[in-house]
C-alpha positions in Angstrom: 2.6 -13.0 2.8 1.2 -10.4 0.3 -2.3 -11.9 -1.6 -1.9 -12.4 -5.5 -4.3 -10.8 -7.8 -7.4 -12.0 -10.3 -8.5 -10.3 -12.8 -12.3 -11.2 -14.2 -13.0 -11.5 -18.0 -14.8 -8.1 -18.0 -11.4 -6.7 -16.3 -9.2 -8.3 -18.9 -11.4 -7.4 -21.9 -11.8 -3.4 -21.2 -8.2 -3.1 -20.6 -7.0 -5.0 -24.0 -9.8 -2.9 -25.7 -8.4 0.6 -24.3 -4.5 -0.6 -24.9 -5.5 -1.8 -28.4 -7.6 1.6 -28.9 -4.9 4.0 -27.9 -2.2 1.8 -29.1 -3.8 2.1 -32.9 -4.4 6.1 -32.4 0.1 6.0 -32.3 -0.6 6.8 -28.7 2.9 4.9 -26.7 3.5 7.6 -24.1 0.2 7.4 -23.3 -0.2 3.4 -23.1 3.3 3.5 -21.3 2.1 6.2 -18.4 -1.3 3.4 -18.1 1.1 0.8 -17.6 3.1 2.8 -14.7 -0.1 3.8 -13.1 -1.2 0.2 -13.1 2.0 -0.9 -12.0 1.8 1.4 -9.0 -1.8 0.3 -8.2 -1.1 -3.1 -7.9 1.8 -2.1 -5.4 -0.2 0.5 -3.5 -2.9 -2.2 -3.0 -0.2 -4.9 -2.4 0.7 -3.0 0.7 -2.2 -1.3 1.4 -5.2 -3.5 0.6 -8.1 -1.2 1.9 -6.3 1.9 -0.1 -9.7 2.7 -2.3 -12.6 4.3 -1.6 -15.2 2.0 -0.5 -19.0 1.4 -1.5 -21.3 -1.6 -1.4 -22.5 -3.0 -4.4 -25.3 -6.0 -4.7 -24.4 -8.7 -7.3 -27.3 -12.0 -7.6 -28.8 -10.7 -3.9 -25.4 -10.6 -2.4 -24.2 -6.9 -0.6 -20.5 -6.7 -0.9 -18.1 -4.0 -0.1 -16.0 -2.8 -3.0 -13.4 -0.3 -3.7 -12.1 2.0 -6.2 -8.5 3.1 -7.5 -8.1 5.4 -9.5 -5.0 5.1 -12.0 -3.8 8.5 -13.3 -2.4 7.9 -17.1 -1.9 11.6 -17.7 -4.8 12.8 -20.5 -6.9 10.4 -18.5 -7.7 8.9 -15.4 -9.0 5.2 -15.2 -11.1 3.8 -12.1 -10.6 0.4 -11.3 -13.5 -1.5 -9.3 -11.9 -4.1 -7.1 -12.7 -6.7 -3.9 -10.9 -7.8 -1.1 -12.4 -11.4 -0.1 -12.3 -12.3 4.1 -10.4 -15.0 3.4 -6.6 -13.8 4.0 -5.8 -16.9 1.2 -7.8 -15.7 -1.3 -6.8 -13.1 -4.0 -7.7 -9.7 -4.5 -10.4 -9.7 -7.6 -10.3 -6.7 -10.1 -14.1 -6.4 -11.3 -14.1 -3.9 -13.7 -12.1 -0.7 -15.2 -13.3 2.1 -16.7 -12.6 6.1 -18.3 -13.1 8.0 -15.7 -16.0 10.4 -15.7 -17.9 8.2 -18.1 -21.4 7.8 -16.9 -23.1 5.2 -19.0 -20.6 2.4 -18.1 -21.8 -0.4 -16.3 -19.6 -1.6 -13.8 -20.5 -5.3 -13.8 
């Protein structure tokens, strides 16, 4: 049985703000090439849950092991930060998203 997916607040609020940014610039092939790429991320990581490339991260003390996708939406690419739990009955959490090649973002 394939794991669901969660999204965290910081996930959900960089993604409305980029659809809502390129949506207002008239942008709709755009916003509907993001959507494909997301579509196929969350079936690439579905099926192949270690798929990104890895890196530890500490949050509050804690070392965890995270991984990247990167989602190819034509004029840009957007890197999604995401973490497979132990647990085989938890979900798959997506941290954070972000423009690729931007250097100031914070991921969490």
């Amino acid at each position: 049985m394939p794991r669901g997916f969660v999204a965290t607040p910081l996930f959900r609020r960089h993604l409305e703000d980029y659809l809502d940014e390129y949506a207002a610039k008239g942008a709709t092939r755009f916003v509907e090439r993001l959507r494909v790429g997301y579509g196929k991320m969350l079936a690439d990581i579905a099926s192949h849950e270690h798929i990104g490339l890895a890196r530890r991260l500490s949050i509050k003390g804690q070392t965890i092991t995270v991984r990247q996708y990167l989602i190819d939406a034509g004029a840009r690419n957007f890197v999604v930060l995401y973490w497979i739990p132990p647990q085989e009955d938890q979900p798959i959490v997506f941290l954070n998203i972000r423009i690729s090649g931007q250097n100031r973002s914070r991921w969490i």
